[in-house]
C-alpha positions in Angstrom: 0.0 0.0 0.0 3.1 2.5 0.4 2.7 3.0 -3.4 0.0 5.6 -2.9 -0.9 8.2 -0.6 -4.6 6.9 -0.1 -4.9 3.4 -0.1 -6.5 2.3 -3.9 -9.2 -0.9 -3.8 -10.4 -3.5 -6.4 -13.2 -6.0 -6.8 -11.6 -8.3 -9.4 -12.8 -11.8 -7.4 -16.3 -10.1 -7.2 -17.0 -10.2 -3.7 -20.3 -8.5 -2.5 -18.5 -6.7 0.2 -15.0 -5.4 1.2 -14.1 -4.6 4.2 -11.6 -1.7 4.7 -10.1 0.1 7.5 -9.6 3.6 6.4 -12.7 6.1 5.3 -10.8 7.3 2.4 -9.7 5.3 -0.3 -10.0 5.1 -3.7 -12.0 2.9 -5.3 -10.9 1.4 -8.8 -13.3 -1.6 -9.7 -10.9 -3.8 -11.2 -7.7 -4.1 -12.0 -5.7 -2.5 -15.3 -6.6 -2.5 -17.7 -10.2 -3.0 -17.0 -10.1 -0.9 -13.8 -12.6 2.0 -14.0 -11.8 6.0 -13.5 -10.2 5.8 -10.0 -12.8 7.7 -7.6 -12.4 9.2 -4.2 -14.6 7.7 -1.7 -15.0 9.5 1.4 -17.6 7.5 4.4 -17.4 10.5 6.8 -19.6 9.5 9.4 -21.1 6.4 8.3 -19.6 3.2 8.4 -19.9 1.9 4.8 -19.8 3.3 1.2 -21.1 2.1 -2.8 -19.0 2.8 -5.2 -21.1 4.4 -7.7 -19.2 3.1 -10.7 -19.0 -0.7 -10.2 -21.6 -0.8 -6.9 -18.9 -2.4 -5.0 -20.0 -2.2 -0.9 -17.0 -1.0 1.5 -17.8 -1.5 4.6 -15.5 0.0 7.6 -13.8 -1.8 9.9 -10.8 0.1 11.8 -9.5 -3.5 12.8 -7.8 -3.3 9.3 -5.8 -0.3 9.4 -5.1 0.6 5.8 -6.3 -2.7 4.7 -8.9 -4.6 3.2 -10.5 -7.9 3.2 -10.5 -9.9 1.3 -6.6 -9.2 1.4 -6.5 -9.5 -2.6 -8.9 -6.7 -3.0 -5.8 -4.3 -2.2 -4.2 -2.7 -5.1 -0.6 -2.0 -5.1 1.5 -1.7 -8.4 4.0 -4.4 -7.7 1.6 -6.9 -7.5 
């Protein structure tokens, strides 16, 4: 995740719901090159977000830190 600045997401095994442990992220439906713009999500106050591209449901958990889970739904550029 030390690629980026704001931790970046993906939905490429199609899960229903990822779990992430940050309320800012970007959100990038799959990944290149059939990843879609890469949008700012912001949860503020509540404790879960759609993406309003892909309709992928994050759902905060601060358990995870800057991570997600499933574990391969994080996006980093070496991987």
């Amino acid at each position: 995740m030390a690629d980026h600045a704001i931790p970046h997401f993906h939905n490429d095994p199609g899960v229903p719901v990822i779990k992430v442990g940050v309320k800012e992220f970007m959100c990038m439906g799959a990944t290149p090159p059939q990843d879609h713009p890469h949008i700012f999500i912001d949860m503020g106050s509540e404790g879960e977000a759609i993406c309003s591209y892909c309709s992928t449901r994050f759902v905060y958990d601060p358990a995870l830190g800057a991570h997600a889970e499933p574990a391969v739904c994080e996006w980093s550029q070496t991987a």
